[in-house]
Phi, psi and omega in degrees: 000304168334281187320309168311292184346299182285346205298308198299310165330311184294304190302309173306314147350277169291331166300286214303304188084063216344030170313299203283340173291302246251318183069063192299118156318134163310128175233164203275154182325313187283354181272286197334308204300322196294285196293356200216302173270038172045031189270170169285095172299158178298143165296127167099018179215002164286181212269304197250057181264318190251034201270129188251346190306178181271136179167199166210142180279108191260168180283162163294318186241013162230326187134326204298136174303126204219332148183173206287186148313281157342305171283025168241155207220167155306107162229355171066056191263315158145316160260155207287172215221094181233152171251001172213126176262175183301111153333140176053001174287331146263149175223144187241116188228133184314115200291135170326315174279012144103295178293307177248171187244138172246128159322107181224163210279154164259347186276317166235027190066021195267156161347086177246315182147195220227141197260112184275106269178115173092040191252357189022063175271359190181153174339293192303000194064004191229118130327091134339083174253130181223158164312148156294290189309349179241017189233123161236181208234129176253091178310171166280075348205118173297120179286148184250161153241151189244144135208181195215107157277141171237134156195046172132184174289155209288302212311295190332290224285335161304320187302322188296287166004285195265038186236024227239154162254154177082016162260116189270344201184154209194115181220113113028091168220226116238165162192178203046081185215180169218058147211129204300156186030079186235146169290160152346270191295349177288313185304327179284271185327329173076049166245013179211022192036023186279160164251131159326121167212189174234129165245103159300111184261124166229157158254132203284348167271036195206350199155114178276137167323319167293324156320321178273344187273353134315297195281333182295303201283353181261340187270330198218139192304090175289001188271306260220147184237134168086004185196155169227134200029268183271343166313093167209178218126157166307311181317321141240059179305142179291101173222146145251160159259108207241154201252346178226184178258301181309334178292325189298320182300304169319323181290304159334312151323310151297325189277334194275342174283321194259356162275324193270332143332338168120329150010095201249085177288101162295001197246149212258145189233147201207154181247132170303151189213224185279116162302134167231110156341130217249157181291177195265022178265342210275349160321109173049040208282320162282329162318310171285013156240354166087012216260167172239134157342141143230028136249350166254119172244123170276119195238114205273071208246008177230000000 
């Protein structure tokens, strides 16, 4: 019975010609001429000959990935351009006219254009010419970055924040303490060396780190120790928390601009340690209650 099965399999296979086992995307008539009769799209008018996003160039007509973002270069040729591919992604099979070498998807054979060599457009020496039309595209996922502000109680300093674009994300917490996981009220009592803070996820192409640590320094009283206006205690205290060594250098930076500004900058640069999520009422705490800041005001000092 196995044996008929697969027998059956085969055959269906080959009736089909193995597009529907393969599951071929559907193309439009101008995909077909390109991709399946090998034809040209016009110079200069594909979707991606000058396309600069971060990402990977997939085939059109199976899916497979063929190449990064990174290997495509500038050749002002008319079509997009690369000097390296997806390992094992291209197949090269000798062109009909004898001359050229053509470019094909290897998983499934389709169209993509032709491979130039000695041309010295980039190190490698080798050109890519592809099709638009035989190509789709995955951007790249936007890399983020964390850091964690202390500057007064957690709701003001979120509030502030969460008006900034390319801040993706935004949580309530404590840190720099020696008791694991502590509430609210262990944190009120000032027994446990945690500070109110925000741990901020940004994208660093929308909005920079020196940028927020500006905007940190704008919000909130940076003179004052153990406290922020009516606030007061070590919980809230003025710190960054830095996630790296270049934040540390920036923050350096800042503070040493705002010293030479006349400035006696109390807040403390710290190496990030455990973040602990603030209970969830304590969370987007003025949007969910309709309340205004009343210790944070934005004060215009760079």
């Amino acid at each position: 019975m196995k044996i008929i099965f697969v027998s059956l399999l085969v055959i269906a296979s080959i009736m089909l010609g193995g597009d529907e086992i393969m599951k071929f995307n559907k193309l439009t008539t101008e995909e077909k001429r390109v991709i399946i009769n090998k034809g040209t799209e016009t110079p200069f008018t594909g979707k991606y000959y000058k396309y600069d996003k971060l990402g990977t160039y997939l085939c059109k007509q199976c899916g497979t990935p063929l190449y990064k973002s990174e290997d495509k270069f500038k050749s002002d040729c008319g079509w997009p351009s690369f000097d390296d591919e997806i390992k094992g992604a291209i197949k090269r099979i000798p062109d009909t006219d004898g001359a050229r070498t053509e470019l094909v998807c290897a998983n499934c054979g389709a169209h993509l254009g032709h491979v130039f060599h000695g041309e010295n457009y980039t190190e490698k020496n080798i050109r890519h010419c592809v099709n638009s039309i035989s190509l789709n595209f995955i951007p790249e996922k936007p890399k983020t970055e964390n850091t964690i502000f202390a500057g007064g109680c957690f709701w003001g300093v979120e509030y502030q924040f969460q008006k900034v674009e390319g801040v993706t994300e935004i949580s309530v917490g404590y840190i720099g303490g020696n008791k694991l996981n502590p509430s609210y009220k262990e944190v009120c009592l000032g027994t446990t060396g945690h500070a109110e803070a925000i741990k901020i996820t940004f994208d660093p192409e929308k909005v920079s780190f020196e940028e927020l640590v500006k905007l940190f320094f704008e919000i909130h009283d940076f003179t004052q120790v153990d406290r922020q206006g009516p606030d007061i205690g070590e919980q809230y205290r003025s710190a960054i928390f830095y996630t790296d060594n270049e934040q540390k250098e920036t923050a350096k930076k800042i503070i040493k601009i705002l010293m030479d500004k006349g400035y006696r900058v109390a807040t403390a640069l710290v190496e990030a340690d455990q973040f602990w999520d603030a209970e969830e009422y304590h969370q987007d705490y003025y949007n969910k209650t309709g309340n205004n800041p009343y210790c944070h005001i934005y004060k215009k000092i760079f």
